[in-house]
C-alpha angles and dihedrals in degrees: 000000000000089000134029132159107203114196111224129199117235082230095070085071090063134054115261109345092298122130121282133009140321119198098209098055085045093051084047092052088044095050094055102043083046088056083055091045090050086055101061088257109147102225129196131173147197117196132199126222102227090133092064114029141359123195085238092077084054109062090034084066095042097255132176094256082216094054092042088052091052090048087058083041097065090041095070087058084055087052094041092049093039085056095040081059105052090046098058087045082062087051090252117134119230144162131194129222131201134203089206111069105253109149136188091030091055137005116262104253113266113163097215090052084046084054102043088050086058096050097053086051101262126142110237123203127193127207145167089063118248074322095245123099120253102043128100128237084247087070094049092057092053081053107058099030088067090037079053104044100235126175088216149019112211114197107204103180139098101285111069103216136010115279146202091240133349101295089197087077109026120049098201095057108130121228111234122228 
């Protein structure tokens, strides 16, 4: 592949599955996307927020479902700068773009700029989400790999497909081809 987005779960930053980050998984992340970089791929990345927060700890608390899901929303631009720094400590360049307006921390989210950045061997990452409230970062990651024109989607988390409901939690959810 020339192009290909991978979806990343914020829980790959951490150990374990447990909250927050752990250097050594993110040097890990960071040594295998530099070795596609090295090779001319054009990489970019979305990346959840499940280290941080999960929607669960929301409505447990009785939270506005809207507000919990921009909360996850804004984790994943703590997990998308966390990762842009550690690649340019590894001397890879890398933006990162958001679909929620934050400037001047990260560029707003255009596609063609996306595009350009690749081109000229950045990472891109992409955070906020889709930048509306009830969709996963999954879907986010179907999103901007066809804005961006990638050849393939790579889905790097703890469920290993797309299904037609979290089969974590429901053990009738069917697998999609």
């Amino acid at each position: 592949y020339n192009r290909v987005l991978i979806k990343l779960s914020g829980e790959a930053l951490s150990s374990g599955g447990n909250s927050g980050y752990d250097s050594q998984s993110i040097k890990s992340i960071v040594s295998s996307l530099t070795d596609m970089v090295k090779k001319n791929i054009e990489v970019s990345l979305v990346v959840g927020a499940g280290n941080i927060w999960r929607g669960e700890i929301g409505k447990k608390l009785g939270m506005d479902s809207v507000r919990a899901d921009y909360m996850g929303m804004l984790g994943t631009v703590m997990n998308a700068l966390c990762l842009k720094d550690s690649f340019e400590s590894a001397g890879i360049n890398c933006i990162v773009q958001s679909s929620l307006e934050m400037n001047p921390l990260v560029e707003n989210f255009d596609h063609e700029k996306a595009i350009k950045r690749l081109k000229e061997g950045k990472i891109v990452i992409f955070a906020g989400g889709t930048g509306h409230p009830y969709f996963t970062t999954d879907t986010t990651a179907a999103l901007r790999g066809l804005e961006i024109g990638a050849e393939a989607l790579l889905k790097a988390t703890k469920v290993n497909g797309i299904y037609s409901k979290d089969p974590l939690k429901y053990p009738d959810a069917e697998k999609y081809q």
